[in-house]
N, C-alpha and C positions, 0 to 999 in steps of 0.2 A: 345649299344645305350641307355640303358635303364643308367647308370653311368653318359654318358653325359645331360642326361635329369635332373637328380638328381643332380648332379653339377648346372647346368643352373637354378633350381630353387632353391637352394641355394645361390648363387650368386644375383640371383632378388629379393628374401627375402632379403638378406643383403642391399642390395643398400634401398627398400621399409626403413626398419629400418632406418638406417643412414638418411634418409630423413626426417623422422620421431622427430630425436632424434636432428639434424639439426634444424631444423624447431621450435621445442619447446625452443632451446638455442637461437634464434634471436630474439624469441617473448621474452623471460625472461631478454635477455639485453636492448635489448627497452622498457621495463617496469622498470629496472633501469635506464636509462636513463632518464625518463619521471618524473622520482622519484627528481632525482639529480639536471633538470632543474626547478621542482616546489620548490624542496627546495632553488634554487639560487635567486629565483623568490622573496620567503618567507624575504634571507637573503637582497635582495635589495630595498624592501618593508622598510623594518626595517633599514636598513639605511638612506632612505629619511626621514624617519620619525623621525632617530634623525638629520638629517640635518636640518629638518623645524623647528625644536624643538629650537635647536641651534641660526637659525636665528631668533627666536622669541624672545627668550631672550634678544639676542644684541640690541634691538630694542625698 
């Protein structure tokens, strides 16, 4: 009895971890994420702006 108790809270330890380690890896791709849309953000910013740029010129 005492083997299977030992097991079982090995196994729940494990799970608790992986949950854990889970957990930390979805926060850190959502933080790139968030990264890569402000930087899209930055680079379409920067495009209108030589787009206006452009039409002002012709003008």
């Amino acid at each position: 009895m005492d083997l299977f108790l030992f097991i079982s809270v090995i196994v729940g330890m494990t799970f608790i971890f992986l949950y854990f380690v889970f957990n930390h890896d979805i926060q850190k791709k959502k933080l790139e994420l968030e990264e890569q849309k402000l930087e899209l953000e930055k680079k379409k910013v920067e495009l209108q702006k030589v787009c206006k740029d452009q039409e002002e010129e012709k003008r």
